[in-house]
Steps between C-alpha positions, in 0.01 A plus 500: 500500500760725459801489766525843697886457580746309200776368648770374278896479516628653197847480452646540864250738595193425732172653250211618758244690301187613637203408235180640579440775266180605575536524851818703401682205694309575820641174758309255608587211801546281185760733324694562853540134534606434132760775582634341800507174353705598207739688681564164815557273225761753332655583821738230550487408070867599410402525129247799597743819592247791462125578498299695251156616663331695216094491374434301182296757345275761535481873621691461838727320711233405801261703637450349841329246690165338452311731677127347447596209678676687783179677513257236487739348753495753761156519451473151684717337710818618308668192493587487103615837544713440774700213288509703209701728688712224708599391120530818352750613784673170471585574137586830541775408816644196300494760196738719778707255621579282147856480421497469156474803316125621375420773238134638552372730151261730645396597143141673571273471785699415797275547821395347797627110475682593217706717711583222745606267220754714347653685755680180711676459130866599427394677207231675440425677138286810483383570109330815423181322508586441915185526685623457896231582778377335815168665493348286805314790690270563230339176545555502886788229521879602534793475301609179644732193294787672664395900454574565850871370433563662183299779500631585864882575334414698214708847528335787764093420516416375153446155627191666711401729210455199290351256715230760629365636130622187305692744238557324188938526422589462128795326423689814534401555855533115592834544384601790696350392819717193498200263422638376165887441426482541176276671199487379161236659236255207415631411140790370683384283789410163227910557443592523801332170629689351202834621589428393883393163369754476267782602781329502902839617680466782276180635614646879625725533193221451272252701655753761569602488080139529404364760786381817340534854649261543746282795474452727813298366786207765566449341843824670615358876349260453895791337678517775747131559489408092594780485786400869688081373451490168562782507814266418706416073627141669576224514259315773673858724450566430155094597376540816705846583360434463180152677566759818636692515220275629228648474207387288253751153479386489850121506422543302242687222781181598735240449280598156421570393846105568578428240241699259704378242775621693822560222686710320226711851517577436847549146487783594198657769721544274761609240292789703321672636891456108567659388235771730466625349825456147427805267551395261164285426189338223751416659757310793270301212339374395805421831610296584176349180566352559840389789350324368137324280689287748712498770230340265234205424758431857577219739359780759301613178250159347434372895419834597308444156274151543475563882369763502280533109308113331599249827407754758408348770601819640669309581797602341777341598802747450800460452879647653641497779302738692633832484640428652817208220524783207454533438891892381550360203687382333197788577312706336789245206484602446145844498529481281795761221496298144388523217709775238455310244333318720254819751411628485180861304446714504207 
């Protein structure tokens, strides 16, 4: 059997590179703990200076989590589900808080746990074929691994724009918003791993020398559109904004909200004005956990999974509908802090 993570030293330079193709690198409990092996026993290893986290090969960088099991999880008792995230979460806050330098290539699909791998790095490359999205609320889960942290200080209200319709940036727009450092077009990212290899404390110089002009970010075209319609930490006042407006960007934005898993919407909304006052990476971790592990249990995740990656039919059928029928009470329930011995720790 194949290994889904390699983990080599090459040079001075920490290889992680995710390896399971077919799943487009999706993680598993496995991979997260492969990852956070590698990068303890490299932590205090003087010879390792820098990290590589790149895919092995394939059409994208990673495209999430394993949802099945979280779904077949939260079906039951939820207990795998629950430690997938507890690892996950671990990963991604020793992934924020490693001092040695780390250089995440987002080259293709980026979304979801993908997202939350990349963005603790240093650097982060964007290639034209940069797909970036945390598309959680179309499957009735959130964008969690950190979203409420980093999508919470993008510029005006993107962070909310994104996390409610699960946009998909290209590298452009990844760029722009501030979510990569650098962009390189894809025939050069094998040379720049060289050159980093070949030279680790001269990781910006390179990827500054090989960058590429970065073509305009279309995102930014709605800028003033996104912050003016989705101003509002209220679900029921962005639909009915965007419902006033009447032209057709905005339809466009409405239409695909009512594809969405209301309460997932609201969960995300309250999420982001959580986040975006939250004093560290820890403490948002274990606030998205408290949260994960009541969303995966509830009826919106098993329908969303069932809909869109079990049957397909891209019909999911939520309850509550709609989001005047998402009492705040449950939303309050799920954000409710967990108790000591079950809260999530770094």
């Amino acid at each position: 059997m194949t290994d889904p993570v390699l983990i080599t030293v090459e040079g001075a330079v920490g290889r992680i590179r995710l390896n399971r193709p077919k799943a487009i690198h999706a993680l598993t409990v496995a991979m997260c703990e492969a990852v956070l092996g590698a990068l303890e026993a490299w932590r205090s290893d003087d010879a390792v200076r820098a990290i590589i986290l790149d895919h092995a090969e394939g059409r994208g960088f990673c495209a999430g989590g394993d949802i099945r099991m979280l779904a077949e999880s939260g079906a039951g008792d939820g207990a795998a589900a629950r430690h997938f995230f507890a690892t996950e979460y671990r990963m991604n806050h020793r992934l924020f808080t490693y001092a040695k330098p780390i250089v995440a290539v987002m080259d293709g699909i980026t979304m979801g746990g993908g997202v939350g791998i990349s963005q603790p790095a240093r650097f982060r490359v964007a290639t034209e074929q940069t797909r970036l999205a945390m598309p959680e609320t179309g499957i009735g889960l959130f964008p969690d691994v950190g979203g409420g942290w980093y999508l919470s200080r993008l510029p005006g209200r993107i962070g909310r724009y994104l996390a409610l319709t699960g946009h998909r940036l290209d590298g452009a727009e990844t760029h722009a918003l501030g979510l990569a450092t650098h962009y390189l077009t894809a025939d050069r990212v094998e040379d720049a791993k060289r050159r980093i290899i070949a030279d680790p404390a001269a990781i910006a110089t390179i990827l500054a020398d090989l960058s590429a002009p970065v073509p305009d970010a279309r995102i930014l075209q709605h800028r003033d559109a996104i912050d003016h319609l989705f101003a509002a930490d209220d679900l029921e006042t962005v639909f009915a904004t965007l419902d006033d407006d009447r032209g057709a960007w905005a339809s466009e934005q409405l239409a695909t909200l009512r594809t969405k898993s209301p309460q997932a919407m609201k969960v995300a909304l309250r999420l982001l004005k959580d986040g975006a006052a939250m004093a560290n990476f820890a403490d948002e971790m274990a606030h998205e956990y408290a949260v994960a592990s009541r969303v995966v249990q509830r009826h919106d995740f098993q329908e969303g999974v069932r809909a869109v990656i079990v049957d397909k039919d891209n019909a999911p059928r939520w309850d509550p509908a709609t989001p005047a029928d998402v009492p705040d009470h449950v939303i309050d329930q799920i954000f409710a802090p967990l108790p000591e011995a079950e809260a999530w720790t770094p």
